[in-house]
C-alpha positions as CSV (number, residue, x, y, z in Angstrom):
1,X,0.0,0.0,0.0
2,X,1.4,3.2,-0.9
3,X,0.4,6.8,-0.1
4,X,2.1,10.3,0.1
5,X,5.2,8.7,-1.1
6,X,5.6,6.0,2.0
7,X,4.6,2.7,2.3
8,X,3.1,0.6,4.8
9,X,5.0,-2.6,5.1
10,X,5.4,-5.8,7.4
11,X,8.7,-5.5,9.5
12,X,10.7,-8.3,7.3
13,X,9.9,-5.9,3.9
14,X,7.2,-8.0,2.5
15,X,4.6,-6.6,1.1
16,X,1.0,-6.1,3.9
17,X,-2.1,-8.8,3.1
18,X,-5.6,-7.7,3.8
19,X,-5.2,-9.3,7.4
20,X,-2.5,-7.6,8.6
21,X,-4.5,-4.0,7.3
22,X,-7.3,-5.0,8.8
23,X,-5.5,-5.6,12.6
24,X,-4.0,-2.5,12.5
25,X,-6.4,-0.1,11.3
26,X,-9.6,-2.1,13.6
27,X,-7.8,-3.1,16.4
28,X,-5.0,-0.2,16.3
29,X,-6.8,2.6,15.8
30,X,-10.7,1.9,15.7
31,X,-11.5,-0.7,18.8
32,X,-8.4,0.6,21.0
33,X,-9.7,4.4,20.6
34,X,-12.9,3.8,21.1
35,X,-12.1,1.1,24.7
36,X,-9.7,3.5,26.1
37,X,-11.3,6.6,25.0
38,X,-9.0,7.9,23.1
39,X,-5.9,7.7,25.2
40,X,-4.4,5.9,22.7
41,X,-3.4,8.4,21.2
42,X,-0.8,9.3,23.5
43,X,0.5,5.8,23.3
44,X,1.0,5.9,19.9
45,X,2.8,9.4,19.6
46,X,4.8,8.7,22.6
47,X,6.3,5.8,20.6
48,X,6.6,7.4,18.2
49,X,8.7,10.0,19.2
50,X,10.2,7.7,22.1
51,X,11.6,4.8,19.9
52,X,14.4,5.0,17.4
53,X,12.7,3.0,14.6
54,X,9.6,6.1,15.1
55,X,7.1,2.9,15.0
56,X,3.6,3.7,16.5
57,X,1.3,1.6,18.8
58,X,-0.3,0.4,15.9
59,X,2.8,-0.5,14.0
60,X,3.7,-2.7,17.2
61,X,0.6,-4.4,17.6
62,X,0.5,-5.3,14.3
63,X,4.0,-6.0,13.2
64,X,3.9,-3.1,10.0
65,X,6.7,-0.3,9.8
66,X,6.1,2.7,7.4
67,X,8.8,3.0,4.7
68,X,9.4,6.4,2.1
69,X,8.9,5.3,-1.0
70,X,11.7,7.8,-2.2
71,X,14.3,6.9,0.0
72,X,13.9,3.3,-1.4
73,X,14.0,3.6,-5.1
């Protein structure tokens, strides 16, 4: 999947299946915002600037990394 010049992929470099989407858009970001409402948020910018590989929450939970597009051609 690629947007804005970066693409979403699984932490090995392959290439994201409709499964792995699905986990980390529904769980990551839909179910977890609405159950703790909304404070995770704060999780996911916290790791974001807190960690050296700038994965979020819902990179972590569901084993993706973002990648530019740019940097890798």
């Amino acid at each position: 999947m690629k947007f804005f010049g970066l693409r979403i992929v699984k932490g090995n470099g392959d290439k994201v299946d409709f499964g792995t989407l699905f986990v980390r858009e529904f769980f990551g970001h839909i179910l977890l915002f609405v159950t703790t409402f909304g404070l995770s948020i704060f999780a996911s910018f916290y790791s974001l600037v807190g960690r050296r590989d700038k994965r979020t929450f819902t990179d972590i939970l569901s084993g993706t990394t973002i990648i530019d597009v740019d940097e890798e051609d």
